[in-house]
N, C-alpha and C positions, 0 to 999 in steps of 0.2 A: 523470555528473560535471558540476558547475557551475564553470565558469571567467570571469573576464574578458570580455570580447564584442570586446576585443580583442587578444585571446592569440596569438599568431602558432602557427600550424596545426602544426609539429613541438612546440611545446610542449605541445599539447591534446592529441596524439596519446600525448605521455610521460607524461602526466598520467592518460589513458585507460586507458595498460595497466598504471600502479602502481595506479588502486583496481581494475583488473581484480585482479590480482595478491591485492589486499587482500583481495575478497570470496571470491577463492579460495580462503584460507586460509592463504598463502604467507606467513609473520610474519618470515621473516628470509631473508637472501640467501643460505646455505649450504644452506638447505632445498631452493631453485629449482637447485641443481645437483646434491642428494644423487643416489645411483644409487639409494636408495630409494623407489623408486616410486608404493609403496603408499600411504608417509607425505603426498603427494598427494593422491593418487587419490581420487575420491566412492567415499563405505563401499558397499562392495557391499550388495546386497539379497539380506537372509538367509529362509529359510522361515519361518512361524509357523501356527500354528492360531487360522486369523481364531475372534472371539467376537464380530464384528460383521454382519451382513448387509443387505448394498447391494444397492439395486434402480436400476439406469441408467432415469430417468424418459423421458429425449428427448436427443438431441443435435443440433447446430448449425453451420453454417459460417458465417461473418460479414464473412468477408475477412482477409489476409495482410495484412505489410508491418510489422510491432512486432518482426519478431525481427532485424530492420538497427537499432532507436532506441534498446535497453537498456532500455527503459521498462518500468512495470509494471500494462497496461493490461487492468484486468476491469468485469465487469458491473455494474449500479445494480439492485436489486427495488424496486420498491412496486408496491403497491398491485394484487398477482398479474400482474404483469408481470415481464418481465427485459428490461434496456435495454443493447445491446451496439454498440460501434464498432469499426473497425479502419479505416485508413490508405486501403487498398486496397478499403474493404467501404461506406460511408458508416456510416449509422445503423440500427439493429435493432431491431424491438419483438416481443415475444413471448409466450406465455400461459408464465406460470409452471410450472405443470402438465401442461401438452399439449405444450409444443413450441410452439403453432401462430403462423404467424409474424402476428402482427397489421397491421403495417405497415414496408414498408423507405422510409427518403430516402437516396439517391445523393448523393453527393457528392465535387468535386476539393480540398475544403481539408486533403486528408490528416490526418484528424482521429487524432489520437494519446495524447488524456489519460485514455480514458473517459468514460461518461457519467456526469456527476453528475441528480439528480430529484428533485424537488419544488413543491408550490405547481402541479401543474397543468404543468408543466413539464418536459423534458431536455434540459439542457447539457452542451457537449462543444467542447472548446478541439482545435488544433492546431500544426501544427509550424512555421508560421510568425506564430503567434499569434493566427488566426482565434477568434473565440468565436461558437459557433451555437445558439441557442434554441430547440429546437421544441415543439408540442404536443405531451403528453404521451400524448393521446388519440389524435391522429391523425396528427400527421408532422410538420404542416404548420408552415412556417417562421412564428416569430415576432418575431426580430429578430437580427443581428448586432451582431457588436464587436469591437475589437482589444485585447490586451495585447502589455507591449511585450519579451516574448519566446516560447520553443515553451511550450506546455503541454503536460505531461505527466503531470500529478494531475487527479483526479477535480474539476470543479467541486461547490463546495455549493449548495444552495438551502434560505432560509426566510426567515422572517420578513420578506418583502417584499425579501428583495435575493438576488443571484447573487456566490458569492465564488470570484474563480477565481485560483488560484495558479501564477504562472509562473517557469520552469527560472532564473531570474533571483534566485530568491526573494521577487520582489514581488507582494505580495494587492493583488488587485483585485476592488471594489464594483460594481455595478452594479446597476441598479434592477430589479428580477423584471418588473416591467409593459411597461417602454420601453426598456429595454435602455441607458439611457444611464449614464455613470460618474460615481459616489455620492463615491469616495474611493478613495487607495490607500496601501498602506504597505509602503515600501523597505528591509530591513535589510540589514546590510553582509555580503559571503560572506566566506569564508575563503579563501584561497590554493587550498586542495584538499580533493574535497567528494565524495562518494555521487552517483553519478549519480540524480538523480532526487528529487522530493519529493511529500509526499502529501496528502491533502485537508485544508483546517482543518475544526474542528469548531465547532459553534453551539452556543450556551448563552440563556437570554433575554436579551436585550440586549447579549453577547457575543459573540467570537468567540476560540478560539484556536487558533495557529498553533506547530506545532513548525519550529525552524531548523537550518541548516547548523553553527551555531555553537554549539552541544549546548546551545541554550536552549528555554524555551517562553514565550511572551510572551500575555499576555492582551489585546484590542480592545475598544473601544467598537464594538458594533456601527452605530451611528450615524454616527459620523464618525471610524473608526479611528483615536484616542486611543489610546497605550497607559496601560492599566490597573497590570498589574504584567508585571512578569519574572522567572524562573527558571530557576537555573542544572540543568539535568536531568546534564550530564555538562559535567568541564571542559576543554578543550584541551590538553591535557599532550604532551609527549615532546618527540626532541631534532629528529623530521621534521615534514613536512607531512603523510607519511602517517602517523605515529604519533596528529600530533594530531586526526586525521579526527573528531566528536561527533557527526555529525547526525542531527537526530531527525528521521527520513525514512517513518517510519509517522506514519498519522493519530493522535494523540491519541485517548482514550477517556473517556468522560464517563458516569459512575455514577454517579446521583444528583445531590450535588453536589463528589465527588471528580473528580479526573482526572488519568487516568494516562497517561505520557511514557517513550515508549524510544527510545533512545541505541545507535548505532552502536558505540559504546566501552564496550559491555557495562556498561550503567548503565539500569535502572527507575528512577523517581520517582513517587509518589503522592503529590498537592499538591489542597489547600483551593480550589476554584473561586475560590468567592469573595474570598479574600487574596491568595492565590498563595501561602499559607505550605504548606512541607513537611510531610507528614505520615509520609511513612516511604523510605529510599534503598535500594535494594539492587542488588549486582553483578553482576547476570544481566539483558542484554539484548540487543536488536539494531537493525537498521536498518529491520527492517518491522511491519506491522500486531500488535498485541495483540489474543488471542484471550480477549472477555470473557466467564469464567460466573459460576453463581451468589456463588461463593464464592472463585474463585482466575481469577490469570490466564495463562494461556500465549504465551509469547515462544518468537524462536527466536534464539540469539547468531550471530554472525558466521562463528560455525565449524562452527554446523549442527545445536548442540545445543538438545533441546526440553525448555523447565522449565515449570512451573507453579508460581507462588508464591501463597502466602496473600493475598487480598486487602487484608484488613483488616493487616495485619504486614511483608509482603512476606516471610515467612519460604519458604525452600525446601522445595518439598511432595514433588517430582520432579524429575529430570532423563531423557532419555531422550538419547545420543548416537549411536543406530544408524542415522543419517538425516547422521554428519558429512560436509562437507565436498559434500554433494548441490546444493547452491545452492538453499536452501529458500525458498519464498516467507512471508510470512504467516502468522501462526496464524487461524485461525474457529473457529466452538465449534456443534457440532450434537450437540443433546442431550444424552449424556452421553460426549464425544467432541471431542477437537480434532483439527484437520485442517489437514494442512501436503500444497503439492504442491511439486516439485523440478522439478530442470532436464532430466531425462528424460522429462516429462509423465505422473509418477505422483503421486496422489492419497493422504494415507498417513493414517488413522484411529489417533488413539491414545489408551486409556482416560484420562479427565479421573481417575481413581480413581488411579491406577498409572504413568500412563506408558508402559504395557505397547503394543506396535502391535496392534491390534483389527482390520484390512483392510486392502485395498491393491487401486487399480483403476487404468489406464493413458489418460490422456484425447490420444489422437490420437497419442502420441509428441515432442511437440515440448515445450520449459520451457515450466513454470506458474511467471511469475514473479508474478502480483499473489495476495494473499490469496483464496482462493474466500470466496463470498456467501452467506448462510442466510440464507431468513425462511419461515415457515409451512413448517415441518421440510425445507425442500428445500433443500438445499446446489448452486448454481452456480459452476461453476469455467471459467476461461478460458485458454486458451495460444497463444503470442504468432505462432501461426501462422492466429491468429482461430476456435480447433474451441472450441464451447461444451460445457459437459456438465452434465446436471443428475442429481442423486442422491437417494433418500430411506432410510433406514435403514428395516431390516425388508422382507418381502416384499409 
């Protein structure tokens, strides 16, 4: 949750356990004293007859220390690598496929936002606003920086600059070669906010950023101008907690559409280039959209998994056997979306149906960032720093 910077410490703390309260599911105050327990409770885990079959490629330890920030701290791939951080762990490089670790850098900046990679590069911010650059190849330090709060989203890289977003809600520039700062841009937060936010995304000469303020604002990637804005979700109700919006998953860019989810159960599909709307629909959440070829999967506040048309945003699916589990993210491997929960299970569900397709237990502890695909291997992370990587079939 994003407050003030200077909020006097019992109000951070009340402010802490009402969106605790919120992402739990908790929607009104007679619910938190019902003797009904169940109405609570994460849906239990029913049997099924998997029609998926996982093969555990390698697994990882990286270091602790994510499951005291609330953060939702996972892996970066390129380029058959996987690049992981933890708090307690520094920096991690590793063969996509093998496991094998390619190279570690140590480090005390208790790094806490993930790695972001690109251009030759892995960045990764920390909890008192370090920002650390290293080779992508070999480790080795290429420059620091500050922003001027913790990071806790993945930095991006391309197009010649590093954009790192900090708990402040302010983007920050910086130059991919020298590390020096490009430009930055401030938007106002809201009274009470989603702990946490997530990477912007790059477009040619763009950048965009979802906000606490259930907006999505488009950048000049140049000298962060805003281009346009749009309203994804809008503040309503009579609280602060009612009017919670934030679009705290990364943005998603197909083509030249891009799609924004909203904390207050609101998608949007919006024209890159305009920023004009292309279709609204009431099914969403505060984390990562899982994009396929044809539809996308979200997961709402309460735990439930849809997949909407892409093209319509029409309802394809819903699946709510996962409610109230603290789901992280959707991902999309093959013909499969993949959601992990806050008892460190991994849950496969036919992109076809909805139907749950498998289910594997990565260390025991929450998976709260989105797991990662690329070159059919799905990596997943849990905030006790145990990595896990998976490939469908034997």
């Amino acid at each position: 949750m994003k407050t003030a910077p200077k909020s006097p410490s019992w109000m951070r703390m009340l402010l802490a356990l009402s969106c605790a309260l919120a992402l739990a599911g908790c929607s009104t105050v007679k619910g938190w004293f019902s003797d009904d327990e169940d109405a609570l409770a994460p849906a239990a885990l029913t049997e099924f007859a998997p029609t998926a079959v996982l093969t555990q490629l390698w697994s990882a330890d990286v270091g602790g220390g994510e499951g005291l920030i609330g953060a939702r701290q996972g892996p970066a791939i390129a380029d058959g690598r996987v690049y992981a951080a933890a708090i307690n762990g520094g920096v991690r490089a590793f063969d996509l496929q093998t496991g094998a670790g390619v190279w570690h850098v140590p480090s005390d900046l208790r790094l806490s936002g993930g790695p972001g990679v690109g251009d030759g590069l892995v960045v990764v911010g920390g909890l008192d606003g370090a920002v650390l650059a290293l080779d992508a190849a070999t480790g080795a330090e290429r420059w620091r920086a500050e922003v001027s709060n913790e990071v806790i989203a993945s930095p991006v890289i391309g197009q010649g600059a590093v954009l790192v977003r900090s708990n402040d809600g302010r983007l920050t520039a910086f130059d991919a070669a020298s590390g020096e700062r490009a430009w930055f841009w401030a938007p106002e937060l809201p009274a009470l906010t989603v702990r946490g936010s997530d990477a912007p995304v790059l477009a040619p000469g763009l950048v965009f950023v979802g906000n606490d303020d259930g907006s999505l604002v488009a950048l000049a990637l140049q000298d962060g101008r805003v281009m346009w804005e749009q309203v994804v979700a809008q503040q309503e109700g009579r609280t602060e907690l009612q009017r919670m919006a934030d679009v705290d998953g990364a943005p998603v860019l197909d083509g030249t559409t891009i799609f924004a989810s909203s904390y207050k159960n609101q998608t949007l599909a919006i024209d890159g280039p305009t920023g004009q709307p292309i279709w609204a629909r009431t099914n969403g959440g505060p984390g990562r959209i899982g994009l396929a070829s044809d539809r996308l999967v979200v997961v709402d506040p309460a735990g439930t998994v849809w997949a909407l048309d892409k093209a319509t945003g029409a309802a394809l699916w819903q699946q709510p056997a996962l409610a109230r589990r603290n789901l992280s993210g959707a991902a999309v491997q093959g013909d499969y979306a993949v959601v992990g929960d806050y008892d460190g299970y991994l849950h496969w569900l036919s992109l076809d149906t909805g139907e749950l397709a498998a289910r594997t237990n990565l260390g025991g502890e929450a998976i709260r960032a989105a797991p990662r695909v690329a070159d059919g291997v799905l990596v997943g992370q849990n905030i006790d720093g145990q990595l896990g990587a998976y490939r469908l079939g034997e």
